[in-house]
N, C-alpha and C positions, 0 to 999 in steps of 0.2 A: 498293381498300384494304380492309383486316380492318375489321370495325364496332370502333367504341372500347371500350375492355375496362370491366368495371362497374367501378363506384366502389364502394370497400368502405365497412364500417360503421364510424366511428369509433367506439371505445371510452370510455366515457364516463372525464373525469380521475379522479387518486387523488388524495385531499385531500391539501393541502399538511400539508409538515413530518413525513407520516404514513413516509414510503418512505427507507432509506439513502440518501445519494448517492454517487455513481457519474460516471465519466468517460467519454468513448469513448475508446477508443485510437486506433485508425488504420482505413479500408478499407483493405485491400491488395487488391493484383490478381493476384497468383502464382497463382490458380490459372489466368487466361486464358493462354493459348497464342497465339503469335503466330501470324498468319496463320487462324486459325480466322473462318469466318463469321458476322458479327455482325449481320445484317440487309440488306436492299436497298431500292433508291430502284422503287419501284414507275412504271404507266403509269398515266395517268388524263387527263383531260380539261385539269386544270388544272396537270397534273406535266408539268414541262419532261423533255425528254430528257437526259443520258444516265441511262439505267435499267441500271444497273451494281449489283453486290452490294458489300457493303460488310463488309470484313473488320478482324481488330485485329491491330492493330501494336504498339505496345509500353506504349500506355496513356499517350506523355508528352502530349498535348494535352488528354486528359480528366485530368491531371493538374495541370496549367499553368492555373492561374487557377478551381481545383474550387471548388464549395461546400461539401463535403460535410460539415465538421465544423459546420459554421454551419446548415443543413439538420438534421444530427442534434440537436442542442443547442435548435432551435425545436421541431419537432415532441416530444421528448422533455419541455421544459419546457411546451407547450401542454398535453400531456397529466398536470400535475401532479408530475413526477417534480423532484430535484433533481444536474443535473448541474454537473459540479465544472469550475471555468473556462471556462465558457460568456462568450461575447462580450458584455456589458454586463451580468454577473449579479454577485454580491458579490466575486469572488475572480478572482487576476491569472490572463487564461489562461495567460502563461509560469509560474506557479507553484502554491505551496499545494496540491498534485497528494494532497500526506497527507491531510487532510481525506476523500478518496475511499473509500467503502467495500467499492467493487468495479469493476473494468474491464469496459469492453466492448468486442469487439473485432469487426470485422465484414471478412469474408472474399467478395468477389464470384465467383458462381461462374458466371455465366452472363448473358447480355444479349441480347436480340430486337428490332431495328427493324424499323419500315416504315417508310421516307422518301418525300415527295415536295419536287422541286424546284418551287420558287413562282416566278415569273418576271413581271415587268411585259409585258403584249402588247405594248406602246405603244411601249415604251423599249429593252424588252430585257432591261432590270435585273433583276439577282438579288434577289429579295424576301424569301433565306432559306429554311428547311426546317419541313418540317410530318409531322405522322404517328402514329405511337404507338409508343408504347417499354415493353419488362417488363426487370426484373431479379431475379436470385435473388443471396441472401443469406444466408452461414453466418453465426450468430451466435455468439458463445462468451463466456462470463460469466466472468470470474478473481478470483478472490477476493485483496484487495489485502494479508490479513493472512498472505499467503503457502500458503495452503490449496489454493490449483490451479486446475482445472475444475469449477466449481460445478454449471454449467446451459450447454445449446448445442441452438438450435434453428434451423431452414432456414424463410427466410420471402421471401414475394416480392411485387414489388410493379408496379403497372403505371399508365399515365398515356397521354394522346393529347392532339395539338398543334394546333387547326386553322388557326391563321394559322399562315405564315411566319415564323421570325425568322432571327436570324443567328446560327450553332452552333447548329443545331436538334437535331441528333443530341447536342451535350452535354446540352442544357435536358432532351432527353425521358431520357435519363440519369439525370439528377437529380432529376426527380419523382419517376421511379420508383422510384430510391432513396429517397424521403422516402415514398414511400406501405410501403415495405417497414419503415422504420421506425416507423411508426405497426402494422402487423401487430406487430411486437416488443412495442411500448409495449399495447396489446392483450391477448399474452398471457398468460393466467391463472397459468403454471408461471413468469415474469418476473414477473409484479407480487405472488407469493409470495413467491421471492425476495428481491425489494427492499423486503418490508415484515417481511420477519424471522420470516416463517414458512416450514413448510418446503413443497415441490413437491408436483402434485399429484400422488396413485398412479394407475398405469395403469392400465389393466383386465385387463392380465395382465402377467405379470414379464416384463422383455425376459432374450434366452438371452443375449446377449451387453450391458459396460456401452457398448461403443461402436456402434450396426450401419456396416455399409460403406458403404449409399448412405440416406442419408434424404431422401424425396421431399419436396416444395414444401408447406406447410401439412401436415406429419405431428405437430407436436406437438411439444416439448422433450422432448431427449432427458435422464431425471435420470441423474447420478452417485454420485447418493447413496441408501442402503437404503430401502424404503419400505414400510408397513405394509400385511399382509394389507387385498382391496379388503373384505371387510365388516366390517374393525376399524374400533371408534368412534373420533371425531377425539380428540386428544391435550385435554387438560384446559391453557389457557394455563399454569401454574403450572411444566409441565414443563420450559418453556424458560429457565429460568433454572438446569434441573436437569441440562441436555444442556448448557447452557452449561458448567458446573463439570466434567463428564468432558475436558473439552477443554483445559484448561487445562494449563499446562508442569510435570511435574513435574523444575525446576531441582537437581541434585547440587551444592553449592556448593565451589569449590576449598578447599586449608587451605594455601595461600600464604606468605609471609615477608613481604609487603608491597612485593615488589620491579615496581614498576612497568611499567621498561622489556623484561620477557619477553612481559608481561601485556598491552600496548599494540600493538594489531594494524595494521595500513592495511586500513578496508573502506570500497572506491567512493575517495569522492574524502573522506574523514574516517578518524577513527581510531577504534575500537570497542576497550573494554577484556575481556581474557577474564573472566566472572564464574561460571563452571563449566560442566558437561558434562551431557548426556543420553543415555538409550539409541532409539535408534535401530534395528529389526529387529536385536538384537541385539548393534548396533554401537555404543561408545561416542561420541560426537562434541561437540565443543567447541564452548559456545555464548557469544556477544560479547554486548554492550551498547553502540550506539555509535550516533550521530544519524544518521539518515536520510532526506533528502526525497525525496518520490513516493512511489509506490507501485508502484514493481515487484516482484515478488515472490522477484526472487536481484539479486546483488550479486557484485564479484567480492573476493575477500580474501588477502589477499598477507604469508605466514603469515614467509615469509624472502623474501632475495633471490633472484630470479629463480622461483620459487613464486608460480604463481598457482591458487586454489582458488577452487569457485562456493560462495556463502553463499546459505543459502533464507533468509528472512523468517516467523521464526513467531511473530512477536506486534508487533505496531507501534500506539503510543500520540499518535495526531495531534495530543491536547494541547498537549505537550512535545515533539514532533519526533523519539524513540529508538525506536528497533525492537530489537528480540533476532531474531540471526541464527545458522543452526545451519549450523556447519561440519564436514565431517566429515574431521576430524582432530583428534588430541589435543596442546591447548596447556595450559602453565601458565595457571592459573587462580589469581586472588585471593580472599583469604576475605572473605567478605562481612560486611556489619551494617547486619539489617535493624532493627533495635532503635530504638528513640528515641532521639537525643543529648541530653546535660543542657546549660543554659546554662552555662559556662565552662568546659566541659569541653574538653581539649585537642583539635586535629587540625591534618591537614597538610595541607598542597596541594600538589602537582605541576601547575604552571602551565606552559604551551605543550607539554608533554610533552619537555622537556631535560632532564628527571629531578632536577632540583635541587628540593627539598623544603624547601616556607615553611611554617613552623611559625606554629603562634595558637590561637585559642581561637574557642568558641563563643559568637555573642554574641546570637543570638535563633531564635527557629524558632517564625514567622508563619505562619499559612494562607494559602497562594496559590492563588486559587479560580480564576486563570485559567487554570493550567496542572494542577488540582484534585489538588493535594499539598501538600504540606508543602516548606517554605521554608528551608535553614537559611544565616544568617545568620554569616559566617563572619570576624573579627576577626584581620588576615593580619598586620599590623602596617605602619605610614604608610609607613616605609622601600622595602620590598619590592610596596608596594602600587601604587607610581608606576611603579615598570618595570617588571611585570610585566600583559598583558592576559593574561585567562581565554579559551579557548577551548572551542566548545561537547564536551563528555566530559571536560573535565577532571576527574581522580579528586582525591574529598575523602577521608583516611583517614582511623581514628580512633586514638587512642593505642598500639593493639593492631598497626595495620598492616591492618584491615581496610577494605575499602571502604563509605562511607557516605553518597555524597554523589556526585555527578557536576554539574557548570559546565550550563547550559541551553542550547540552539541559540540562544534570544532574545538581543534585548541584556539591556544592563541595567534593570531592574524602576527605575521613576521616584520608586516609595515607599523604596528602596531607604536608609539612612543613608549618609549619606559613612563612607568610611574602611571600610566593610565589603561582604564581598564575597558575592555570592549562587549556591549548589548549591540542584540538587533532592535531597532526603531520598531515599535505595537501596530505604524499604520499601514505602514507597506507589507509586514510579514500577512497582516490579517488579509488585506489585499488578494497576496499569492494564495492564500489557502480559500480562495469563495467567499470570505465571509463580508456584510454590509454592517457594521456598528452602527445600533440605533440607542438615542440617549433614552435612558427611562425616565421615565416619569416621577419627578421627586417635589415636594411640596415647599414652598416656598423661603428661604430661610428666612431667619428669626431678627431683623432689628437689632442692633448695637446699641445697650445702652446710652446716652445723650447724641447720638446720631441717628435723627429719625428724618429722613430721605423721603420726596415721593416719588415715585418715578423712575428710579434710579437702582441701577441692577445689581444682586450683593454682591458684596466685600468677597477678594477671594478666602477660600479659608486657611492659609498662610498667614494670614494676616493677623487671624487669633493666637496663632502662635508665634506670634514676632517675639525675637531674644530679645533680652539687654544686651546692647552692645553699641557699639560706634556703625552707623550706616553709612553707605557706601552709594554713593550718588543716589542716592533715594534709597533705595532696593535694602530685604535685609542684608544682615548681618552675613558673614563671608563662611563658614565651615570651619575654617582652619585657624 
């Protein structure tokens, strides 16, 4: 048999709390080929016969009771990093996927045994398989806020078995996968990455951002620009500076307040349209609408039997909403990013049936857990019993503009009876990148015998003022 392959260097951990966390996503095996040779059971003194080559078939028994997310998840946690949904760590492995600040995804490209069969003299018994095993591994790093192909590096890993056991061939599998993932957790252009600085520069510019074959230990491949090699390193301060180019510059719709155009189906929720972006030219409409995980498209389903793919370009784990960019043009609502005053009127569209509960504003507390602004929304007792909020519910304000959205959470426990809780439009858009810019709307129209020069219009409340008794000026009260 081959002598057993070295044992590489572990990397010493990165101090906790210090690195993004991150998920793995899945190994896949698409790229093995059935029937391709995977290794052989060698001869030896203490190796039973049959010494047969050892091919792959379709991968379902290395698949059938793996370890491999359990495997990723120790080695990556040994080594200081924080992976999301890990098997006994803070968070459900079926869920809270949001929290994640970037995926990982691992592609098998390759696998090498030596096997020998172990056998009892005495008995006969099968005692199990022994030997060594290598695998190669494409890594690819996705960025969960919808940005793409961050970072992707080829790394491989190798391991030897000297007893016996039973599925030798999976065991030696599976080290070897866990020692390739310790190479990942290792690498310098990875633990950049995940601590929010940028990769390192090569020593020369590659000609191409993808090459065709990258060999075993070559490096991370970056896909992002990188500074002349004898430029000095960046001054930290800058990163809060490259942050802010990055950000959404949002066109905000000029709407009628009409809800139900506005109210899209993305994934398995509803996302309200809150304006458009340019896109290579392209104008395309962008949602507001809860999202859990972190994938980075979603599908959006603009009319019936219309289905469109929506990217993810800003999601806030706080509160659960992502801004998703579709490229097509919908009505959009006008937005209000502005502060609401306490009693000042708004409405609610509860479960999205389009029927509008009128009330008022009755507080706007700081909620540091989901770190925005709270508003506190007085729906009236009546409407309050039968109707439950759903997370996107739009809050508007007297204008018809949107100012508020219902939260993925339940209900806040500090919460008063009788009142009901939105996140505030300017802080959430905030968290998520985005800049609200007012569009462009044409001048409104003069009020019959109120002809003003100078003088900036009426709000449009005001066309709709009730009959009723007023109340220090202001309209009419809701209730």
């Amino acid at each position: 048999m081959s002598p057993p392959p070295p044992v590489g260097k572990t990397a010493p951990p990165v101090a906790a709390g210090t690195t993004a966390p991150f998920r793995f996503g899945e190994l896949t095996i698409g790229s093995m080929r059935r029937g391709m040779q995977i290794g052989r059971y060698v001869w030896g003194i203490d190796c039973a016969p049959p010494y047969d080559d050892v091919y792959w078939t379709s991968g379902v028994n290395m698949r059938r009771g793996s370890t491999f997310d359990e495997r990723f998840a120790e080695v990556m946690t040994a080594a200081g990093f924080d992976v999301v949904g890990r098997p006994g760590g803070p968070d459900n492995p079926d869920g809270n996927r949001s929290r994640a600040r970037f995926t990982v995804q691992g592609d098998l490209r390759d696998v090498q045994l030596e096997l020998c069969h172990r056998t009892n003299w005495l008995t006969g018994s099968s005692k199990g398989s022994s030997g060594t095993g290598s695998v190669k591994v494409e890594w690819t790093v996705y960025d969960a806020r919808g940005d793409g192909l961050v970072h992707r590096i080829v790394t491989t890993g190798a391991t030897a078995q000297e007893r016996g056991v039973p599925q030798g061939e999976t065991l030696l599998v599976e080290e070897a996968f866990a020692a390739a993932v310790e190479a990942l957790a290792a690498d310098a252009g990875f633990r950049a990455l995940l601590s929010g600085g940028a990769l390192p520069s090569p020593a020369a510019r590659p000609s191409t951002v993808f090459p065709v074959a990258a060999p075993a230990g070559s490096g991370p491949t970056p896909l992002t620009p990188h500074p002349a090699p004898d430029a000095a390193p960046s001054a930290p301060v800058a990163a809060p500076a490259q942050a802010a180019l990055r950000r959404l510059l949002l066109r905000g719709g000029a709407g009628s307040g009409r809800i139900t155009p506005a109210r899209i189906p993305v994934g398995r929720s509803h996302g309200l349209v809150i304006g458009e972006m340019d896109v290579a030219g392209e104008v395309q409409a962008v949602l507001l609408a809860p999202l859990s995980g972190s994938d980075p498209t979603v599908t959006v389903r603009p009319a019936r039997g219309v289905e469109l793919t929506g990217w993810v370009v800003g999601r806030d784990a706080a509160s659960g909403f992502a801004l998703v960019r579709v490229p097509a043009r919908l009505p959009a609502l006008s937005l209000r990013t502005a502060t609401l005053r306490v009693s000042e009127p708004v409405r609610a569209v509860i479960g999205g049936r389009g029927k509008e509960i009128a009330g008022i504003v009755g507080g706007l507390p700081a909620d540091e857990a989901r770190g925005g602004t709270l508003i506190q929304a007085d729906l009236g007792s009546a409407d309050l019993f039968t109707a439950v909020t759903e997370a996107g519910d739009p809050l508007l304000d007297g204008s018809g503009a949107l100012a508020g959205v219902a939260p993925a959470a339940g209900r806040s426990p500090v919460m008063p009876a009788g009142l009901v809780e939105f996140l505030a439009l300017g802080p959430l858009l905030d968290r998520l990148g985005a800049d609200p810019v007012a569009a462009v709307q044409p001048p409104a129209p003069s009020k019959p015998g109120k002809s003003r020069r100078n003088s900036p219009p009426d709000p449009l409340w005001e066309d709709e003022m009730p009959d009723g008794e007023l109340l220090d000026g202001d309209i009419a009260p809701p209730t």
